[in-house]
Each structure stands twice: as C-alpha cells, then as structure tokens.
LORO-383279 format. One record per residue: chain; x, y, z of N, C-alpha, C, CB in turn. Coordinates in nm, 4 decimals, padded with zeros to 6 digits, always signed. Each point is the difference from the previous one (the first is absolute). Glycine has a CB too. Example, Ala and Ser with C-alpha at 12.3 -4.5 7.8 and 13.67 -1.06 7.14 Angstrom:
2
NODE	A	+01.3190	-00.5690	+00.7800	-00.0890	+00.1190	+00.0000	+00.0900	+00.1200	+00.0000	-00.1892	-00.1173	+00.1246
NODE	A	+00.1542	+00.2223	-00.1966	+00.0820	+00.1190	+00.0060	-00.0770	+00.1090	+00.0730	+00.1184	-00.0628	-00.2145
END
This chain:
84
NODE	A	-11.6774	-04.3057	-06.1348	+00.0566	+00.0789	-00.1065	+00.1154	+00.0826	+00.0567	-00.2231	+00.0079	-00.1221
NODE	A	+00.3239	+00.0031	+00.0401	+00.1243	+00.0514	+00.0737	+00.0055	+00.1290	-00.1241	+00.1547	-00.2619	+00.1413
NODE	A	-00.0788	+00.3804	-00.0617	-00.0381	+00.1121	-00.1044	+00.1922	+00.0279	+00.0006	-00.3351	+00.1374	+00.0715
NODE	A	+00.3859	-00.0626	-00.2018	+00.1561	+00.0102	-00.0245	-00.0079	+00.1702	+00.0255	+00.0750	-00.2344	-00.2085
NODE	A	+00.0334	+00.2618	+00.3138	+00.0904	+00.1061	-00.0345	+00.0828	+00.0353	-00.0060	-00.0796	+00.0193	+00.0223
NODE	A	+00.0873	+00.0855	-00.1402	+00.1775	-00.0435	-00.0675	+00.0506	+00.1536	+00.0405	-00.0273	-00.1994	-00.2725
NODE	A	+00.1564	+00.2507	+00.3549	+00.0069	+00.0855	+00.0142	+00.1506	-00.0025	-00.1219	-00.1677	+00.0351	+00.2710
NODE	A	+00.1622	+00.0614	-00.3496	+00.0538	+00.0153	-00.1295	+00.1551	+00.0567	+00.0400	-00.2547	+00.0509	-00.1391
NODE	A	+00.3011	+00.0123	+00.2750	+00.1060	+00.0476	-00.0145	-00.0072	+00.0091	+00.1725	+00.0226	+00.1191	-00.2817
NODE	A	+00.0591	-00.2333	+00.3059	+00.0348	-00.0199	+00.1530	+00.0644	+00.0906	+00.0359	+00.0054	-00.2009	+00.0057
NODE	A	+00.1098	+00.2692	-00.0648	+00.0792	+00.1483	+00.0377	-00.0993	+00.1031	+00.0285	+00.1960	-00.0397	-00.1558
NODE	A	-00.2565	+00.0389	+00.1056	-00.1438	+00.1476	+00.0301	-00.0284	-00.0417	+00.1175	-00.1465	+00.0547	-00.2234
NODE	A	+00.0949	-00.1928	+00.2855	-00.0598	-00.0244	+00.1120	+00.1254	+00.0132	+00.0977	-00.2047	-00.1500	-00.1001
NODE	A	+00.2833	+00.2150	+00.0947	+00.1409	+00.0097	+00.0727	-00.0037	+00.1199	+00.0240	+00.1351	-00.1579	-00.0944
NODE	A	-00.1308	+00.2131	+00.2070	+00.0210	+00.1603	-00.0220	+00.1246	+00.0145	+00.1071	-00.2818	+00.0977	-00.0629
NODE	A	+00.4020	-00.0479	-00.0227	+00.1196	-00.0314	+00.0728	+00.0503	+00.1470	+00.0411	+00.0603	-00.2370	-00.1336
NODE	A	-00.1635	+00.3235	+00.1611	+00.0247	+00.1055	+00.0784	-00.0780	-00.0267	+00.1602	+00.0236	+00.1596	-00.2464
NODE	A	-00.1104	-00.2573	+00.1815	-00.0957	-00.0576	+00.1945	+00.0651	-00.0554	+00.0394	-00.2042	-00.0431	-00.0029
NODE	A	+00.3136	+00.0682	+00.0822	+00.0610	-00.0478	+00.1413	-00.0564	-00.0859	+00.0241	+00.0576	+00.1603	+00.0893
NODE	A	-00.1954	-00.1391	+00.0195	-00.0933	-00.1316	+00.0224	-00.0661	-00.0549	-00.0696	-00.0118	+00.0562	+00.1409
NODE	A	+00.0121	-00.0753	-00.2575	-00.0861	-00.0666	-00.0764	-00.1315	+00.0049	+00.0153	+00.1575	-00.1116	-00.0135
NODE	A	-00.2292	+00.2293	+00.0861	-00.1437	+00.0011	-00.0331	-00.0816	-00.0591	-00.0716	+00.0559	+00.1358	+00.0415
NODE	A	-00.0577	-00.0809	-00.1948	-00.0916	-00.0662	-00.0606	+00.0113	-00.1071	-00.0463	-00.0495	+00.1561	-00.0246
NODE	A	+00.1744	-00.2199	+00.0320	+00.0564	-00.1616	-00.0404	-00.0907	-00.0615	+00.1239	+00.3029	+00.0224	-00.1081
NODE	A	-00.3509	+00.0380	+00.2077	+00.0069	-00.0907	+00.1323	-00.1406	+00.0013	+00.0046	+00.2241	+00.0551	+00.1424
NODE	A	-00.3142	+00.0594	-00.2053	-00.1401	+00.0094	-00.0248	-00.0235	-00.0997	-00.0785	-00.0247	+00.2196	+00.0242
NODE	A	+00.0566	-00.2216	-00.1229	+00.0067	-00.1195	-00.1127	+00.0176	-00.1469	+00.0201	+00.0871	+00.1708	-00.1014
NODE	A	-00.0005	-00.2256	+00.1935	+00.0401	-00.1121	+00.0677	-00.1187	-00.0564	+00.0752	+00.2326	+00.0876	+00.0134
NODE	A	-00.2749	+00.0268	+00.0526	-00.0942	+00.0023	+00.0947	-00.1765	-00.0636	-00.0602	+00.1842	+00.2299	+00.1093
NODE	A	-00.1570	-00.1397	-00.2034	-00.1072	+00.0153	-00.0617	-00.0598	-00.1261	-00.1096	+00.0864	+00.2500	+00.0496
NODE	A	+00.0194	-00.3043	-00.1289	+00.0075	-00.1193	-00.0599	-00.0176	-00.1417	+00.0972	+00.1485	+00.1488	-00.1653
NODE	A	-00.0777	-00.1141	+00.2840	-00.0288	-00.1384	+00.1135	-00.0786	-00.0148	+00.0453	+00.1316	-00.0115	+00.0556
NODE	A	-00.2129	+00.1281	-00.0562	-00.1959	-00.0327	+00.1161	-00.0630	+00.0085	-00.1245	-00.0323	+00.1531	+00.2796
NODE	A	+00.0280	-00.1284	-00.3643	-00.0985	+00.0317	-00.0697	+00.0073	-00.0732	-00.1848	-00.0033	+00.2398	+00.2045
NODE	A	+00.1343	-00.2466	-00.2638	-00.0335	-00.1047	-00.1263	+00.1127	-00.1080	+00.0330	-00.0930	+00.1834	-00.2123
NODE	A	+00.1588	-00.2035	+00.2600	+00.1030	-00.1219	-00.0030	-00.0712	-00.1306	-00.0250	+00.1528	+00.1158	+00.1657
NODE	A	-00.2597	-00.1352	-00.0882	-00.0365	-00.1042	+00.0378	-00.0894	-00.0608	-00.1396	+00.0188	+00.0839	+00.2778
NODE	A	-00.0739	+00.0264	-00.3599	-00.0691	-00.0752	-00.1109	+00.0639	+00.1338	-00.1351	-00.2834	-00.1532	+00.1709
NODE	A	+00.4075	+00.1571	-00.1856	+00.0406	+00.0894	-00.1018	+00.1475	-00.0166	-00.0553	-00.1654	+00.1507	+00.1082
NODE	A	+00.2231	-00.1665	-00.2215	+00.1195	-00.0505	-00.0365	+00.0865	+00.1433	-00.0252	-00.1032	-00.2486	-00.1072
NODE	A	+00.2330	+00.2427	+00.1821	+00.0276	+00.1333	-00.0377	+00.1438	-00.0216	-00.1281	-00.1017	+00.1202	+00.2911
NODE	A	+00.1235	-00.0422	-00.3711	+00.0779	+00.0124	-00.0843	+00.1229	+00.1426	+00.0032	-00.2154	-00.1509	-00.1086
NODE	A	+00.3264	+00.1136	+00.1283	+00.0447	+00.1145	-00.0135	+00.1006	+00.0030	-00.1247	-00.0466	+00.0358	+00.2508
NODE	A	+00.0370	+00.0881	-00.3079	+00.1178	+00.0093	-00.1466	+00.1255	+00.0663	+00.0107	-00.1837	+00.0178	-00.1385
NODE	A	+00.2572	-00.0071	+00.0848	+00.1341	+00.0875	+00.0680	+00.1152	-00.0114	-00.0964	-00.0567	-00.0538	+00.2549
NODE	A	+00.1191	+00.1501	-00.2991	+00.1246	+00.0127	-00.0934	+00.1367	-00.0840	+00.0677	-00.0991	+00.2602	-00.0863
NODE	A	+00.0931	-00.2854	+00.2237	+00.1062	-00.0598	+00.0855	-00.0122	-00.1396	-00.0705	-00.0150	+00.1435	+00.2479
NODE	A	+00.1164	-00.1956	-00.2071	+00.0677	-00.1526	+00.0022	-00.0873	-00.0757	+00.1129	+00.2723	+00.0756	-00.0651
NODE	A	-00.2910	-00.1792	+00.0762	-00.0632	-00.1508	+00.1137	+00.1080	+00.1013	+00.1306	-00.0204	-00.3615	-00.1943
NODE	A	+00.1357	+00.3668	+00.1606	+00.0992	-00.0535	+00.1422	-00.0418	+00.1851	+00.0171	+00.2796	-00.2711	-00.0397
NODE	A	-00.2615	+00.3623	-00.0478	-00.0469	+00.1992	+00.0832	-00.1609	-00.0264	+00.0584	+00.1406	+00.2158	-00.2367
NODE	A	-00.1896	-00.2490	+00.1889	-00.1397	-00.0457	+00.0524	+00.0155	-00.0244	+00.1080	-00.0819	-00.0810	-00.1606
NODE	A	+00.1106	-00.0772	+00.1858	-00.0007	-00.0751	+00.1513	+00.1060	+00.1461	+00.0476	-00.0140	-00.3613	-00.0333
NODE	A	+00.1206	+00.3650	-00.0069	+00.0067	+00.1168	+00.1159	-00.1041	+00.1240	+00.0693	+00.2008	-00.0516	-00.1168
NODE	A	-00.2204	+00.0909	+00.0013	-00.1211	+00.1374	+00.0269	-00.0834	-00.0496	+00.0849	-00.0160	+00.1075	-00.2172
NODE	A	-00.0229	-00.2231	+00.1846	-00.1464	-00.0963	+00.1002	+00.0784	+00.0028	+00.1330	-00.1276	-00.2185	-00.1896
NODE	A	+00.2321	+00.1485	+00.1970	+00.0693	+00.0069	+00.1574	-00.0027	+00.1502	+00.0726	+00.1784	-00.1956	-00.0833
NODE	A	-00.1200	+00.2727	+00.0095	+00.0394	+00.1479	+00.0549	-00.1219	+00.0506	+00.0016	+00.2250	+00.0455	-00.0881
NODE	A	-00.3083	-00.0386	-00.0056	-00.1262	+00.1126	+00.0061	-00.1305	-00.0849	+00.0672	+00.0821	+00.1501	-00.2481
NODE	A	-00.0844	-00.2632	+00.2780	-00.1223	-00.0915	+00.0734	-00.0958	+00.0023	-00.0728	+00.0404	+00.0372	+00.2065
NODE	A	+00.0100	-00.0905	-00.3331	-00.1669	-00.0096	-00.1029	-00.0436	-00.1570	+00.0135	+00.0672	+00.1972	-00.2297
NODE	A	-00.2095	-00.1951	+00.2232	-00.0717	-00.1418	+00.0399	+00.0021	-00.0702	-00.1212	-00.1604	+00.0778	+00.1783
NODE	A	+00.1657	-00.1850	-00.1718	-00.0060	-00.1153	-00.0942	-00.0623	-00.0036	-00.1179	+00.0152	-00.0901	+00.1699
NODE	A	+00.0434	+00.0729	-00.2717	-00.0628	+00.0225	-00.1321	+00.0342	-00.1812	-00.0283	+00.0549	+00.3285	-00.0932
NODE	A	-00.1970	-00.3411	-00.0165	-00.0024	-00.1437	-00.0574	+00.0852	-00.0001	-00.1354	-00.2460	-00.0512	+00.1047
NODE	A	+00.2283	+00.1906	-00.1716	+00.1232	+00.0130	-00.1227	+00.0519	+00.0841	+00.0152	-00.0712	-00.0742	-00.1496
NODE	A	+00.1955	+00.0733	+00.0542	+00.0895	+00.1123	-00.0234	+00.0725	+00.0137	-00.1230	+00.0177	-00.0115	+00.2166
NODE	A	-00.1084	+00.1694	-00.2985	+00.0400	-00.0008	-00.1068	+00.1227	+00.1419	-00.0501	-00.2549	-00.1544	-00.0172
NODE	A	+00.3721	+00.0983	-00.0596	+00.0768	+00.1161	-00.0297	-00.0870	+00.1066	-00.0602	+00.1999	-00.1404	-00.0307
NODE	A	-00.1381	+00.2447	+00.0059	-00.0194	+00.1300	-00.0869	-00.0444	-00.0712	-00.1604	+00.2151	+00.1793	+00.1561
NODE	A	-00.1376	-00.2883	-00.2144	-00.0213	-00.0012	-00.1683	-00.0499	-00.1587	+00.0110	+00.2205	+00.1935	-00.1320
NODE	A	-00.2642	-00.2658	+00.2638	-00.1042	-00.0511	-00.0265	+00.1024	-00.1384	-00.0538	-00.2116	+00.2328	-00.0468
NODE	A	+00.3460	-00.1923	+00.0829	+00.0927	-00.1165	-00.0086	-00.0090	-00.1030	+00.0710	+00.1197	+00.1303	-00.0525
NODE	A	-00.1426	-00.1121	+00.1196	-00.0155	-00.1155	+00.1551	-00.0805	+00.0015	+00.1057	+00.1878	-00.0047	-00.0204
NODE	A	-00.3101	-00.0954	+00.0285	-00.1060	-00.0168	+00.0562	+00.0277	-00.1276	+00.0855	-00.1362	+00.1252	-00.1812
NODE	A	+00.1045	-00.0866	+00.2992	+00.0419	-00.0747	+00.0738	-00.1620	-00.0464	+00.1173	+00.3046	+00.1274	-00.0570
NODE	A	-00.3755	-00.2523	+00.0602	-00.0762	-00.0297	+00.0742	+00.0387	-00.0401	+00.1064	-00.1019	-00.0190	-00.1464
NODE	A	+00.0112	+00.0860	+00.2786	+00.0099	-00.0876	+00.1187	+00.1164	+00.0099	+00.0804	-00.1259	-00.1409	-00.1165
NODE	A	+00.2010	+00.2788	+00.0920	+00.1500	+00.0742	+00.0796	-00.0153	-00.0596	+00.1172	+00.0303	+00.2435	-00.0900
NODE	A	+00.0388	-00.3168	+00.1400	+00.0144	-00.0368	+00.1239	+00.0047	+00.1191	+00.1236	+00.1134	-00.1976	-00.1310
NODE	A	-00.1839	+00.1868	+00.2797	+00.0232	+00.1474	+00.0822	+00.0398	-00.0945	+00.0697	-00.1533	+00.2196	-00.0138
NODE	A	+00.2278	-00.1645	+00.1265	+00.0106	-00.0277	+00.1611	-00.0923	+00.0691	+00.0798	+00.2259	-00.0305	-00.0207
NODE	A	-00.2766	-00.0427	+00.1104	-00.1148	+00.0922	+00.0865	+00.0798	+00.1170	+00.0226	-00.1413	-00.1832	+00.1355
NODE	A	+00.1401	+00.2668	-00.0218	+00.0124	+00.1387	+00.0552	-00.0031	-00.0244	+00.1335	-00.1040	+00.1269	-00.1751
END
C-alpha cells in the first residue's frame, strides 16, 4: 500500500530567509529514510513547470510524482528528477 502526500504550497516549504536550508534539509532527509520508499509525494504550486524545475534545482527539493498549479490548470504525472 503506498500512502499520498500532497504538500499544498511548495513556496512555504521554502524558507528564503534560511541561508542553509535547514528545514528543507530536515525534510529531504526525512522523506528519504523514512517514506520515499513506499509513499507518493505530490507537490502543488502557483509557479509554471519551467519556475518549479527551477526552485527544485536552486532550493534541493526531492522528487515529486505530480505537479499541480495553483487553479488546478495543469497536472502533470511522473515529473521527471535527475538524481542529486
């Protein structure tokens, strides 16, 4: 059984006053030992496919299986990642 989580606003999980990205890196951390392996993650976001893949490059967010806009315009399965 695979369980979904959808984090509703990828900018929140951004905290662009953390220099080091702490809690982005708790989170990373935390999703890779512990649900990656049997859990689908979803992330939603008012950005465009191409501000996204940027944010994902710049801010080191882990692999999401979808990606949905803000109005639910464009759903996208199975976002391609590059490892890390």
């Amino acid at each position: 059984m695979s369980y979904l989580y959808h984090v509703l606003d990828v900018d929140v999980q951004v905290d662009h006053d953390d220099k080091e990205n702490t809690s982005l890196h708790v989170f990373n951390k935390l999703w890779q030992s512990e649900f990656a392996q049997d859990c689908l993650l979803v992330f939603s976001t008012g950005r465009s496919l191409k501000l996204y893949n940027e944010l994902r490059v710049i801010w080191q967010l882990v692999c999401c299986i979808s990606y949905i806009t803000s109005n639910w315009s464009c759903t996208l399965f199975a976002v391609a990642c590059t490892p890390r």
